[in-house]
N, C-alpha and C positions, 0 to 999 in steps of 0.2 A: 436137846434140840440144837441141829444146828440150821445156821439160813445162807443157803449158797447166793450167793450175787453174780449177776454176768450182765454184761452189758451185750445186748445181741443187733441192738439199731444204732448206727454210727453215723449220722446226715452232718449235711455240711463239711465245712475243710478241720477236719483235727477235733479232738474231745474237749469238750468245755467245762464237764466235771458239776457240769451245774443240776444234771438229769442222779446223780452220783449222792450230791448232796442232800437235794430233796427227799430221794428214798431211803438213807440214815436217819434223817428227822426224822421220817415217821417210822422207822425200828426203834428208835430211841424212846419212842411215845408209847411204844407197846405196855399191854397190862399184866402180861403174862408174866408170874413169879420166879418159875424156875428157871436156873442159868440156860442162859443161852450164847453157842458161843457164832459168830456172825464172821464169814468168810467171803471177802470182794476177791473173786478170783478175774486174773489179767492175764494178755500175753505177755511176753518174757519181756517184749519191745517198750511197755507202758511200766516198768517195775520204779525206772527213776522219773517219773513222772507225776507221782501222785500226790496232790495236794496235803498240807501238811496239816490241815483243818478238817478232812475226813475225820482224823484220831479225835479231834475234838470234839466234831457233831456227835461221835458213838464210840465211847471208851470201852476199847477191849475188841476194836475191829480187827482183823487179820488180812493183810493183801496176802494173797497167794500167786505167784505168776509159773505159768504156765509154757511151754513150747507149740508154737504154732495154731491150728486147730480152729476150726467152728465155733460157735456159741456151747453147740451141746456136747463137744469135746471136754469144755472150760467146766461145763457143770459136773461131765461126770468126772474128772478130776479131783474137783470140787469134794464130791460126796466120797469115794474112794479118799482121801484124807479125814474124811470126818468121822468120830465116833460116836456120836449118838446116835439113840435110835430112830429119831424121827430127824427128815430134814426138809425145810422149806426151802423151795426153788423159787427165786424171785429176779425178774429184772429190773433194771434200775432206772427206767422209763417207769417204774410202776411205782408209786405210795398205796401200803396198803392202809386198811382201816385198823383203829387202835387195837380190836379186839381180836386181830386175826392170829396169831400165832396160837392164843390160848382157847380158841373156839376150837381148832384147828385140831389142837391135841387134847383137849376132853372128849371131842368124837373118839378119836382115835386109844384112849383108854378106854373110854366106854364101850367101845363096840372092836373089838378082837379080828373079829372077821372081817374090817373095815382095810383094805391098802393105802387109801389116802383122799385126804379131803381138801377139795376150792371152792374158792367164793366166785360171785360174781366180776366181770372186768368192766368198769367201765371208763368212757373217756371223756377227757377234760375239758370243758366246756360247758354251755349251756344252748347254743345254736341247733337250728334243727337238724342239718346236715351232719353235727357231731351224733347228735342224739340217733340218729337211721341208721348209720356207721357204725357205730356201738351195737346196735340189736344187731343188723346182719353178720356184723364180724364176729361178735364177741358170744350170738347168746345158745351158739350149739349145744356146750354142755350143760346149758341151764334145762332143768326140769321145767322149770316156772316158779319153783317151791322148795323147800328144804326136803328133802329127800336123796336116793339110788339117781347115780346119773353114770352113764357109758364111758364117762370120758373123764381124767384127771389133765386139768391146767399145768403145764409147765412154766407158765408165768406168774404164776400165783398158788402156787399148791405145795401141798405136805405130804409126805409121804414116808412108810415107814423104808427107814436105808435099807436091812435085809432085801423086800421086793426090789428095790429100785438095783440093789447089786447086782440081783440076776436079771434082771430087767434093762437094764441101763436106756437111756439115751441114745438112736443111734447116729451115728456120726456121719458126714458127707452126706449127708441126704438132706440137706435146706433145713431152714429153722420151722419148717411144718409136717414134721414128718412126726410128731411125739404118739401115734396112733400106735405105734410100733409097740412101744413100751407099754400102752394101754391095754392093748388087745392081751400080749402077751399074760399079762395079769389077768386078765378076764379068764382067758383060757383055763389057767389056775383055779378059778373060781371063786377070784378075790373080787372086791368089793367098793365101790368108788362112790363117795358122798359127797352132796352138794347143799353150803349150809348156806341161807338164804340172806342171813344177819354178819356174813362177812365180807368185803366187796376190796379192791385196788381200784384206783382212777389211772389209766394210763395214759401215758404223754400222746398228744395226737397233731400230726403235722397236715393234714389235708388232706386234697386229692393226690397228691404226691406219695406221699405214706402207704392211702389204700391204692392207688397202684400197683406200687412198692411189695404192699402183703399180698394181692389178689395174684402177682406175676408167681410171688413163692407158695402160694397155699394151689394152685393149677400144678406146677413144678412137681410140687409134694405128692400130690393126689395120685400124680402120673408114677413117680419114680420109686416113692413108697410098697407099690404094689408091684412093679416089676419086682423090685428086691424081695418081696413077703407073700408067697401065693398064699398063704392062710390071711388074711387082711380081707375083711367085707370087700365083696365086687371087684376084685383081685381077678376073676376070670374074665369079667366083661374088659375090665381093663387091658389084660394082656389080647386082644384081639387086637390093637395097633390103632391107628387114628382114626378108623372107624369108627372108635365106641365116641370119641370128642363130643357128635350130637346128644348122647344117650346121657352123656356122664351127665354134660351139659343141663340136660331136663332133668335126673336126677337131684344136682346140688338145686335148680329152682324149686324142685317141689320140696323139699327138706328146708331151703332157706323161708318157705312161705307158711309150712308149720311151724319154722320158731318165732316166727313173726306173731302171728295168731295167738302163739301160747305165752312168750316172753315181753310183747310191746309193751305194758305196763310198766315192766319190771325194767326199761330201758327209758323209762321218762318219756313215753313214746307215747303219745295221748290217741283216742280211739278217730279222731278225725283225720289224723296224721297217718293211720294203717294203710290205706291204700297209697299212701306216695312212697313208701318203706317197700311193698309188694311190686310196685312197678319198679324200683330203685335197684332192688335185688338182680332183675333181670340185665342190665347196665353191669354191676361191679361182677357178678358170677362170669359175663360175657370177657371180662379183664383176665379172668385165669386160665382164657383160652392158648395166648402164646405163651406161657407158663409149660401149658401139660404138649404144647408140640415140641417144644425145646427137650421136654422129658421122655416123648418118645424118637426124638434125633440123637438121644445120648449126649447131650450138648447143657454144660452148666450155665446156670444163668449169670449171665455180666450186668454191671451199671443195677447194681443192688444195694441198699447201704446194710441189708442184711450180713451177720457173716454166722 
């Protein structure tokens, strides 16, 4: 096993190493037996940089640094140096739960046919506004329940290296583009699990933040399917800014079944649903300059995304 780190949100002026810190603790707290080796991979620019108490917090870390590149440049680098056979991709915004690596990979023995298993993401807080935020961003791949889910987390997920080699991450296309690598799997006829008893609490900055995501998850949606005509509704999409309204009602009716199926499972209590359903239409409306920037051919600026 190994566990790629990448730092993909950089807010504020300079790294504080503190979002870094936190996500070693809890690799260090894992329950899982077998070795595992734990790679923080970096640009080349961050290599004299690194605190000298990461080694501390998690004995047997490895910085890797890297040339130039994306977030998902950094991982598949990452994984391309590693050799095991299974590797978790985790960002460092993210602490996950003690059990995850080894829930993770007993799916992943036990079921052959399996390419890779995530938990749920949730975020840190307790406010209602955190708790809405969390169900609409985070609970697409969730089933509701431990089961077959569409979609493997790049922020939280394991996966076997062989798939993910032919498969990779793709590059320049914003940190919401991992459909690419999903589908492509699917197509194979592999197999994506969602285990319901493993979860990450992700670092969560505000409306700023989901701004932030909703500007790059429009971007994606759009530029994704230029690049990939086999990708779901890849044809509607390529009709030009036309489709913006359709896509539009699209992501609201799909944001309002996970709502339905996942609110519990988001600490989202049954009186609170309808403010989460009216809410959806608000932040879906945010990814609207996202996907016109993506049919202008024009990359998005003023991101802390990289």
């Amino acid at each position: 096993m190994t566990v790629v780190m990448v730092s993909d949100y950089q807010s504020g002026s300079g790294r504080s190493w503190n979002d870094e810190r936190a996500c070693l603790r809890s690799l260090a707290a894992q329950d899982i037996q077998e070795p595992v080796d734990f790679f923080l991979c970096l640009e080349s620019e961050e290599k004299g940089s690194v605190p000298a108490d990461l080694y501390e917090i998690l004995p047997g870390l490895q910085v890797h640094c890297f040339s130039g590149g994306d977030s998902y440049s950094l991982k598949n680098a990452g994984v391309r140096l590693a050799t095991s056979p299974y590797i978790a991709m985790l960002d460092t915004d993210c602490t996950p739960s003690s059990n995850w690596l080894r829930r993770a990979v007993e799916a992943l023995e036990r079921r052959p046919d399996l390419s890779g298993v995530s938990g749920s993401t949730q975020y840190e807080g307790s406010d209602l506004m955190v708790r809405l935020l969390a169900l609409l961003s985070r609970s697409f791949l969730d089933p509701g329940k431990t089961g077959e889910t569409m979609y493997l987390s790049n922020n939280c997920g394991v996966i076997r290296r062989e798939d993910y080699l032919r498969h990779p991450l793709p590059e320049k296309l914003g940190p919401f583009s991992a459909r690419i690598q999903s589908e492509g799997l699917l197509r194979e006829g592999k197999t994506f699990w969602f285990d319901r008893s493993i979860s990450v609490v992700h670092e969560f900055e505000g409306w700023g933040m989901e701004r932030d995501i909703r500007r790059n998850i429009g971007w994606g949606t759009v530029s994704t399917r230029l690049a990939d005509a086999q990708l779901p509704y890849a044809g509607l999409v390529r009709l030009g800014m036309v489709a913006i309204p359709v896509i539009w009602a699209g992501k609201q009716w799909n944001s309002w079944m996970d709502c339905l199926r996942c609110f519990g499972q988001y600490r989202v209590r049954w009186f609170e649903l309808p403010v989460a359903l009216l809410l959806s239409s608000v932040v879906i409306s945010m990814e609207i300059p996202g996907m016109w920037l993506a049919y202008e051919r024009k990359q998005l600026t003023g991101t802390a995304y990289r």
